[in-house]
C-alpha atoms as one frame of an Amber mdcrd trajectory, in Angstrom:
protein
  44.393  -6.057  -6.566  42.164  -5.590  -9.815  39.154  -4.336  -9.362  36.174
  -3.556 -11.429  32.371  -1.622 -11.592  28.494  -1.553 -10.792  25.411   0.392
 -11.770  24.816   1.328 -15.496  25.110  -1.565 -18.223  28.166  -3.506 -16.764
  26.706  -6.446 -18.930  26.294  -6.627 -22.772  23.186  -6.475 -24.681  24.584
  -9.650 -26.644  24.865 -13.046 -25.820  27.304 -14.299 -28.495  29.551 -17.849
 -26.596  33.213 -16.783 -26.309  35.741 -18.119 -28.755  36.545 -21.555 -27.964
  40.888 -20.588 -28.401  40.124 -17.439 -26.321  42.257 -16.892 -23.364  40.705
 -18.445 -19.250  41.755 -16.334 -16.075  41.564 -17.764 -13.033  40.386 -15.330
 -10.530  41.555 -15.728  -6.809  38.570 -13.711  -5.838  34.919 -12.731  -6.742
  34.396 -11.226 -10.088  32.141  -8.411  -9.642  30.138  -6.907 -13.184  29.624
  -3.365 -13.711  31.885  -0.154 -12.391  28.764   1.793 -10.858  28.262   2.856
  -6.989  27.295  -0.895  -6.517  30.088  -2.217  -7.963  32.303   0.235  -6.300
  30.715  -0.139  -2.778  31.916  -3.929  -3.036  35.087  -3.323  -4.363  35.783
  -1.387  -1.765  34.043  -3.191   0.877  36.171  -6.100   0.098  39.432  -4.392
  -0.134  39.262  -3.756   3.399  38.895  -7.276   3.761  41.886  -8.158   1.842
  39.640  -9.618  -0.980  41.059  -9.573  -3.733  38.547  -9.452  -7.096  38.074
  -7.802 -10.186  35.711  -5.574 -11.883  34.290  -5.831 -15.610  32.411  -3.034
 -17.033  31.353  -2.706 -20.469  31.830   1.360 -20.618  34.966   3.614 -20.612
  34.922   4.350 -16.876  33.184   4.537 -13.953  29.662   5.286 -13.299  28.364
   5.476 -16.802  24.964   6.242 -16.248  25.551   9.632 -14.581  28.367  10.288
 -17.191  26.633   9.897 -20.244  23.247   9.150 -19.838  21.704  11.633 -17.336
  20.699  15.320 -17.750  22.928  18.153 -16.468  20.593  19.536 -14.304  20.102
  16.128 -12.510  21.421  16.080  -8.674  20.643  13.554  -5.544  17.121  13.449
  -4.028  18.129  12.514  -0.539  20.221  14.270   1.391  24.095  13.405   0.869
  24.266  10.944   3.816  21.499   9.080   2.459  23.749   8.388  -0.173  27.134
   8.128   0.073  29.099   4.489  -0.132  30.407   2.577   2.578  33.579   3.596
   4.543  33.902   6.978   2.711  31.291  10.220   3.612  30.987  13.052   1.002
  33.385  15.844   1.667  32.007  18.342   4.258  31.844  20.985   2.050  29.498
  18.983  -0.867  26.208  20.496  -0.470  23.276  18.515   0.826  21.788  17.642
  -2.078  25.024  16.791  -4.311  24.963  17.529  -8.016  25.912  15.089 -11.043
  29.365  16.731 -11.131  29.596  16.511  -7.371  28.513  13.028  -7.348  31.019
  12.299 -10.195  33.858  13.752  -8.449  32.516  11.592  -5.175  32.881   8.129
  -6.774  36.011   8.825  -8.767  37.890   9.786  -5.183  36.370   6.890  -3.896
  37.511   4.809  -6.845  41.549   6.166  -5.998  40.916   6.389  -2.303  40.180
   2.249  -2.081  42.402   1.388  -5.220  39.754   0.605  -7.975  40.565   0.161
 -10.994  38.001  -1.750 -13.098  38.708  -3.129 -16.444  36.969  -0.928 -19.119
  35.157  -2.003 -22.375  34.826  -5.436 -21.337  31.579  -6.401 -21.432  30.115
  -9.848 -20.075  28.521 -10.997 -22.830  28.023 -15.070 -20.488  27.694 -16.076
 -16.978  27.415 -19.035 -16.203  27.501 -21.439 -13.255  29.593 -24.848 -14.164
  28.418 -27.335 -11.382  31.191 -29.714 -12.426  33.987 -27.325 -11.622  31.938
 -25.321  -8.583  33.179 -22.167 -10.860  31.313 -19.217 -12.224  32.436 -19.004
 -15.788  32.139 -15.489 -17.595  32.665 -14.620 -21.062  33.567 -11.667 -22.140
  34.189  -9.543 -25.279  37.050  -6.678 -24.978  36.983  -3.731 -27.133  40.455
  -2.028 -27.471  41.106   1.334 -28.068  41.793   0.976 -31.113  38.523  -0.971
 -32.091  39.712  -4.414 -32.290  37.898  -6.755 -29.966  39.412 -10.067 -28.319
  37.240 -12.693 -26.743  38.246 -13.997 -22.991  37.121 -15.455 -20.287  37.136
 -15.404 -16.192  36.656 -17.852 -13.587  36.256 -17.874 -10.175  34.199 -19.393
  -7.380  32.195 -16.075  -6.594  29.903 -14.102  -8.950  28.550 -10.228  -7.636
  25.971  -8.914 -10.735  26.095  -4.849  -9.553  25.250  -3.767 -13.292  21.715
  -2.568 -11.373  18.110  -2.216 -12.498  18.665   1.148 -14.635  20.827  -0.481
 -17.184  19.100  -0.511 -20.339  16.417   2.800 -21.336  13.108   1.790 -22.062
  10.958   3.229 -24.808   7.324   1.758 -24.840   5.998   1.081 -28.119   3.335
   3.634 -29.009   0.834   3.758 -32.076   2.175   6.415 -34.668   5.522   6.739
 -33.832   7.056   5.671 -37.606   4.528   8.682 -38.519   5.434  11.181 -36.057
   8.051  13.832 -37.995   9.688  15.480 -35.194  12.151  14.185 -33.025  12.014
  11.474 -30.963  14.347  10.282 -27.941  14.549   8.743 -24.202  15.081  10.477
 -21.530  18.834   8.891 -21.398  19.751  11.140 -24.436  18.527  14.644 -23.194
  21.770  16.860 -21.580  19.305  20.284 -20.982  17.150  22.143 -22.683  19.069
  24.778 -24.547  18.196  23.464 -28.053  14.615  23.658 -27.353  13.488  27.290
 -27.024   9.962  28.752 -28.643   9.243  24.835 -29.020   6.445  22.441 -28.120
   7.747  19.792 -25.944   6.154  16.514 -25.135   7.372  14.499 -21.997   6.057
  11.386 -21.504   6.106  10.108 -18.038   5.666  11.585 -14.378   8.303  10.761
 -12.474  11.271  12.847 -11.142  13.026  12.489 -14.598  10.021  13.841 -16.065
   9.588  16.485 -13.972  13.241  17.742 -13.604  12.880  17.809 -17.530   9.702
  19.983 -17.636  11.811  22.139 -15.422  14.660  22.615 -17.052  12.947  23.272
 -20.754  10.826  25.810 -19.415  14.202  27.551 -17.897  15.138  27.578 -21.692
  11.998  29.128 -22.710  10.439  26.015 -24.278   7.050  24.621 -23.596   7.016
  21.503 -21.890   4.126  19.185 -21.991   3.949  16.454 -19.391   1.506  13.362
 -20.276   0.877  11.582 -17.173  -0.552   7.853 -17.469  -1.985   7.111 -13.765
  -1.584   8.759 -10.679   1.749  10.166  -8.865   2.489  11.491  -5.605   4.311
  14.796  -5.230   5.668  15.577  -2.497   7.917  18.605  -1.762  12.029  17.328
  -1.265  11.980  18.931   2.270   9.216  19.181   5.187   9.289  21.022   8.507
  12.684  22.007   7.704  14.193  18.549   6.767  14.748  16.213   3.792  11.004
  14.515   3.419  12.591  11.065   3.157  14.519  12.023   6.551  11.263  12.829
   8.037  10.024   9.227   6.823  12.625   7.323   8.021  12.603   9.001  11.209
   8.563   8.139  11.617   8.570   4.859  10.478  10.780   4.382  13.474   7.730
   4.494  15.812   4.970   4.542  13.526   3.427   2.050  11.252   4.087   2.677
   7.048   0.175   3.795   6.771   0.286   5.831   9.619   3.766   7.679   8.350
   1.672   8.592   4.721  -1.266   9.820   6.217   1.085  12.241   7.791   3.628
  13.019   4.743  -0.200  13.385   2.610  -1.241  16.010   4.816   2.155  17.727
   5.374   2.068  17.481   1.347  -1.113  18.936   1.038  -0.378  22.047   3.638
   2.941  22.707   1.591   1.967  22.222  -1.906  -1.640  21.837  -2.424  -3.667
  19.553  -3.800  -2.172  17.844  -6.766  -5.555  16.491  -8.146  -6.182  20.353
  -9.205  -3.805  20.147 -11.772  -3.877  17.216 -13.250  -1.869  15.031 -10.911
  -3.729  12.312  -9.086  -2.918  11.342  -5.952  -2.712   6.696  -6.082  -5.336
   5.415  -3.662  -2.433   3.491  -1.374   0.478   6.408   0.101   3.521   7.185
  -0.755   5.785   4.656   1.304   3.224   1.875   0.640   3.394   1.996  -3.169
   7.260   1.975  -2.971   6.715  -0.857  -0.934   4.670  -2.877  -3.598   5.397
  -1.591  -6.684   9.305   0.337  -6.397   7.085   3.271  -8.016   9.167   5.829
  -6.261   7.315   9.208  -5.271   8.252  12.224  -6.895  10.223  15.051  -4.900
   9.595  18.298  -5.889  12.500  21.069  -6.619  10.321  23.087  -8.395   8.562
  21.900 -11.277   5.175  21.939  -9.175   4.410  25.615  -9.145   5.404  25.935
 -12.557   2.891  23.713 -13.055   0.163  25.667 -10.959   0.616  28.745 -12.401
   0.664  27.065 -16.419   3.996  26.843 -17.510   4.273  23.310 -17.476   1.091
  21.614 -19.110  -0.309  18.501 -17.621  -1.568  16.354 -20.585  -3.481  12.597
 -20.473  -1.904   9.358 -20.893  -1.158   9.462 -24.983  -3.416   7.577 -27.135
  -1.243   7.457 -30.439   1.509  10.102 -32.174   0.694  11.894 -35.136   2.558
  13.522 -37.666   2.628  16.312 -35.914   2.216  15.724 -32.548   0.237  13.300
 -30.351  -3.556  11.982 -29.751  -5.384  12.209 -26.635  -8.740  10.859 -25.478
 -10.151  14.760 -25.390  -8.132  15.778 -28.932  -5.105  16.108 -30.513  -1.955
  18.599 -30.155   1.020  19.803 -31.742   4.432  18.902 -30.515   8.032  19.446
 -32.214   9.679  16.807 -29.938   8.610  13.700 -27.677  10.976  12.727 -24.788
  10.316   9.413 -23.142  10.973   9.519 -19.484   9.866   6.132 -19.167  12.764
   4.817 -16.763  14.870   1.785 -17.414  15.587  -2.107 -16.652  17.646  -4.563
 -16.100  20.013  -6.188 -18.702  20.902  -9.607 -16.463  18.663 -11.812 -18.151
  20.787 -11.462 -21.239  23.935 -12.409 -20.039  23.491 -14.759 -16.960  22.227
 -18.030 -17.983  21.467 -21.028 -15.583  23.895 -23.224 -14.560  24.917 -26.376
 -16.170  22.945 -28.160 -13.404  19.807 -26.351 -13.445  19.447 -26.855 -17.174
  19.596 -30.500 -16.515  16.191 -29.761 -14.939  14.644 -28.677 -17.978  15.208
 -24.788 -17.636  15.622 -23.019 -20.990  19.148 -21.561 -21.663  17.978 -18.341
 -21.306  16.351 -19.166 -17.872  18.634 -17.984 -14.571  17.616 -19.917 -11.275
  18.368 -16.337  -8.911  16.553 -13.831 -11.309  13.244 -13.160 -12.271  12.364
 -12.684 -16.183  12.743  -9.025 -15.581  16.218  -9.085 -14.198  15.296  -8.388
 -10.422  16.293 -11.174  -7.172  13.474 -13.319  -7.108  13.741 -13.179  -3.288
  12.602 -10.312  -1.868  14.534  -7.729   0.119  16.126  -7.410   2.502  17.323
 -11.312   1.646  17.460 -11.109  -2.103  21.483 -10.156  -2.216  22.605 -13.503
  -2.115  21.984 -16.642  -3.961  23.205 -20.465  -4.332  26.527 -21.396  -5.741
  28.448 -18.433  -4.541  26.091 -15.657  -6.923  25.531 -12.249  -5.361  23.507
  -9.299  -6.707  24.085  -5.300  -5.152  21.912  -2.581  -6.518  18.840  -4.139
  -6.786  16.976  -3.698  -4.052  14.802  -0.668  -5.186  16.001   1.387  -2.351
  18.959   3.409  -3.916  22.155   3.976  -3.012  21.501   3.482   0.608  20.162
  -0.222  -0.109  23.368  -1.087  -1.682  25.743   0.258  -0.167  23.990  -1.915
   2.920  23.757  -5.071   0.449  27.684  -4.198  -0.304  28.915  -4.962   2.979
  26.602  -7.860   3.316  28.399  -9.956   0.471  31.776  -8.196   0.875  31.478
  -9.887   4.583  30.314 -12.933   3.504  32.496 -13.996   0.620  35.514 -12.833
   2.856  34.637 -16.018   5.144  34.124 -18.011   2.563  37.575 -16.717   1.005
  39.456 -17.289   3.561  38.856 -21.496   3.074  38.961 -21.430  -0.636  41.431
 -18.906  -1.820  44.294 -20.708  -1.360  43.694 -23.765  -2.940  43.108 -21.237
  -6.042  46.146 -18.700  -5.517  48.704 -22.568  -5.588  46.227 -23.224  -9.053
C-alpha cells in the first residue's frame, strides 16, 4: 500500500493545470491530501480495512506544521488521550501534556507502526470532480530532490482533503507596516525567544500562540507586549485537579453548555482572578458557547497569566497603525524592536479544489467548490460536514482538534471501505 498525509499545507498555494503529456495514475483506492494527524488517522484507519490509498503532501515529511512552523516551547493543551489518533495510544510513559518533540516522535511511530508512507513534495496544485468518468482527478506538481519538478496526475473514485484549517499563516494587513523598521514576522516563523533579550517585543493577538510567546520571551529576558483586539477567556489548563477541558466534557455530560461556563467562569475566577483587571476581557457569551459559534478557542493558561499580573508581560490595545518605530494606539504610541503576528491561520482548499465538471455547468465560477465554503471550511456543519457528494471527504476540519478528526477518520475510513469493496475491483482489472 502507498499511503500519504494530513494537517499542514498538503495542497499548493498555486493553481497552475497539469501538463497535458504528463503522466495519469489510476488509484485503486482514495487519494487522501496532506501527511498531517488527519491524513495519518485515515491512512491508518483504512489500512485496517484493507484500503488501499495514497497520500500526497506538498512538504518533506510528515506533520509539517509542528516540524517547521511551530515554536519550541509549544506542547498539547489537552491531556494526551484527548489527543492521540485512532488505534494507537501515546506511550505510557509520554507525559500528560506531550511536547512538540513528543508529539513528533508520536506520529512518526504511528506513521511505521500502520505502514505510511506518503509521497513527499508533491503538492496538489487541481482537484477536480469529472462527472463523465465518476473520477476525482488531481493534478499535481513533484519537486525532486534535486529541484527539477515533473507534472502528474491521480485518479480515483474517492477524494479525502486532510490538509486542515491551519494551512496557510495569516498576517492582517495593518496601516504602517512598509514604515515600520524593525522586524516583522508571523507567529509560524518564531522557534523561541533567545534572540530577543533587553528588547521590546510586540505580539499581536491573544490566543494560546500569543500567550505561550509572551511566555517564552520573557524567559529570555525580553519584554513582551501583548495587543489584544476584543475579549478572551483565560482559563487555567487544569481545575480541581484535572485537565479543564476534562472537567468540561465530563459536565456537559449532564449539564447544559451555559450551565457548564457559568461553572468553568467561576472555577476561573477562584483560580486565577479576574482577567478584566489586567486588561483581558472576559466575551459576554462563555467559554464553550463561543467555541460553539465562532471556533474562537479559549485560552489555557501554563503560565503566562501571572506574569501578566505581576507586569512582566504588558497588555496593550488593539493596534491602530505601526510606526517607524513601533506601533499606534488609541491612548499613544510605543516603541517596539519587533512585531510578531499571532494571528492564526486558514485554509488553503479553495485554491486547489475546483467544482466539478457538472457543477460548473450550473454556472459556478471555476474557482467555486460545491462542498466548501469561500473560506475553505465544510459548508455543512459538524458533526455531518466530513462527507460530501461524489465520493469527496474532508478530516481535520471540524474545529475540535485532534479528537474531532481522529473521530471524522474512522467515519470515512468506514465508509469508503463499503463503498470499496463494490468498486475496487472493476479498477484493480483497469
Amino acid at each position: 500500500m502507498t499511503t500519504a498525509a494530513g494537517d499542514g499545507g498538503g495542497g499548493c498555494p498555486t493553481t497552475n493545470p497539469v501538463n497535458p503529456t504528463s503522466s495519469v495514475t489510476v488509484i485503486p483506492g482514495p487519494i487522501i491530501v496532506g501527511a498531517g494527524p488527519s491524513g495519518l488517522a485515515v491512512a491508518a484507519s483504512l489500512r485496517l480495512l484493507s484500503v488501499p490509498c495514497i497520500i500526497l503532501e506538498s512538504s518533506d515529511g510528515i506533520a509539517n506544521l509542528w516540524r517547521h512552523r511551530s515554536y519550541d516551547c509549544l506542547s498539547l493543551h489537552l491531556p494526551k488521550q484527548f489527543c492521540q489518533l485512532p488505534h494507537h495510544p501515546f506511550p505510557s510513559h509520554f507525559p500528560t501534556y506531550p511536547s512538540k518533540s513528543d508529539f513528533l516522535d508520536y506520529l512518526h511511530g504511528y506513521a511505521a507502526r500502520f505502514a505510511i508512507r506518503p509521497l513527499f513534495r508533491c503538492a496538489a496544485t487541481e482537484a477536480r470532480f469529472d462527472a463523465t468518468d465518476s473520477l476525482w482527478r488531481v493534478a499535481v506538481v513533484r519537486r525532486r530532490p534535486e529541484g527539477e519538478e515533473e507534472s502528474a496526475e491521480f485518479v480515483s473514485p474517492w477524494l479525502v482533503v486532510a490538509t486542515g484549517e491551519n494551512a496557510e499563516p495569516v498576517v492582517p494587513e495593518m496601516k504602517g507596516m512598509e514604515a515600520f523598521k524593525g522586524e516583522m514576522m508571523h507567529s509560524s516563523e518564531f522557534r523561541n525567544g533567545a534572540d530577543y533579550a533587553g528588547k521590546r517585543v510586540l505580539v499581536v493577538g491573544c490566543g494560546n500562540s500569543g500567550m505561550e510567546m509572551c511566555l517564552d520571551l520573557c524567559k529570555h529576558a525580553a519584554a513582551p507586549f501583548l495587543s489584544v483586539r476584543s475579549g478572551a477567556h483565560v482559563l487555567p489548563r487544569e481545575m480541581l485537579g484535572i485537565s479543564t477541558f476534562g472537567l468540561a466534557m465530563k459536565l456537559l455530560k449532564w449539564l447544559p453548555v451555559r450551565l457548564v461556563d457559568k461553572i468553568l467562569l467561576l472555577s476561573a475566577r477562584i483560580a486565577i482572578g479576574d482577567t478584566g483587571k489586567y486588561g483581558l476581557m472576559r466575551p459576554k457569551i462563555g467559554p464553550l458557547e463561543l467555541k460553539n459559534a465562532t471556533g474562537k478557542t479559549p485560552v489555557l493558561d501554563v503560565g503566562a497569566f501571572p506574569l501578566i499580573k505581576n507586569g512582566s508581560i504588558n497588555v496593550v490595545p488593539e493596534v491602530e497603525s505601526l510606526t517607524r518605530n513601533g506601533a499606534k494606539f488609541a491612548d499613544g504610541e510605543m516603541a517596539f524592536d519587533s512585531v510578531i503576528f499571532a494571528t492564526g491561520y486558514r485554509s488553503n482548499v479553495p485554491l486547489w479544489l475546483k467544482a466539478s465538471s457538472l457543477s460548473l455547468s450550473l454556472s459556478l465560477s471555476p474557482s467555486d467548490c460545491d462542498f466548501f465554503s469561500e473560506d475553505g471550511k465544510p459548508k455543512i456543519p459538524f458533526p455531518d460536514g466530513w462527507k460530501g457528494e461524489n465520493g469527496l471527504y474532508c478530516v481535520g476540519f471540524t474545529g475540535r482538534g485532534l479528537l474531532g478528526a481522529s473521530a471524522d477518520a474512522e467515519k470515512v475510513a468506514l465508509h469508503i471501505a463499503g463503498r470499496w469493496k463494490q468498486l475496487a475491483e472493476p479498477l484493480i482489472s483497469h
